[in-house]
C-alpha positions in Angstrom: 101.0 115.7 137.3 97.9 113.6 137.7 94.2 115.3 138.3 90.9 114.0 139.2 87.3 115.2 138.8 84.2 113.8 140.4 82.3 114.0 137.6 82.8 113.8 134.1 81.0 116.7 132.9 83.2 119.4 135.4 85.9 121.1 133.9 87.5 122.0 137.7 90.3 119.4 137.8 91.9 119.3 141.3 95.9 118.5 141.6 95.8 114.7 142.7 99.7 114.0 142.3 103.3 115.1 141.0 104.7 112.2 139.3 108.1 111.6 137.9 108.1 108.8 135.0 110.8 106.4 136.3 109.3 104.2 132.2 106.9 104.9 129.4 103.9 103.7 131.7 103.6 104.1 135.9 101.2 103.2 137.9 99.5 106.4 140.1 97.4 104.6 143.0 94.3 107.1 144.4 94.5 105.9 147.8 92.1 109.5 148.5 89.2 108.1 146.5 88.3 104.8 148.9 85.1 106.4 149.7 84.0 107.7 146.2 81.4 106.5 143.8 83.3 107.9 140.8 86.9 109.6 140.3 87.9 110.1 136.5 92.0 111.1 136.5 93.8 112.2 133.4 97.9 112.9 133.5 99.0 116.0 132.5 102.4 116.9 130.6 103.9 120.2 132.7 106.8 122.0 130.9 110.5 121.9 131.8 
């Protein structure tokens, strides 16, 4: 899964995207951020 935050000091990360590794690396494009001055995004690992 890949989050977002507006800002890098908030701890509320909001569900951006499920993604399915298709390789070791993917490309996730934020086509919801076009208007935003700043959007950090982390991945996160979910369990099986």
């Amino acid at each position: 899964m890949v989050e977002y935050v507006e800002s890098v000091a908030s701890t509320n990360w909001q569900q951006l995207q499920y993604v399915t590794l298709q390789t070791s690396s993917q490309f996730v494009f934020d086509t919801t951020a076009l208007n935003r001055t700043n959007r950090f995004c982390r991945a996160v690992e979910l369990p099986d």
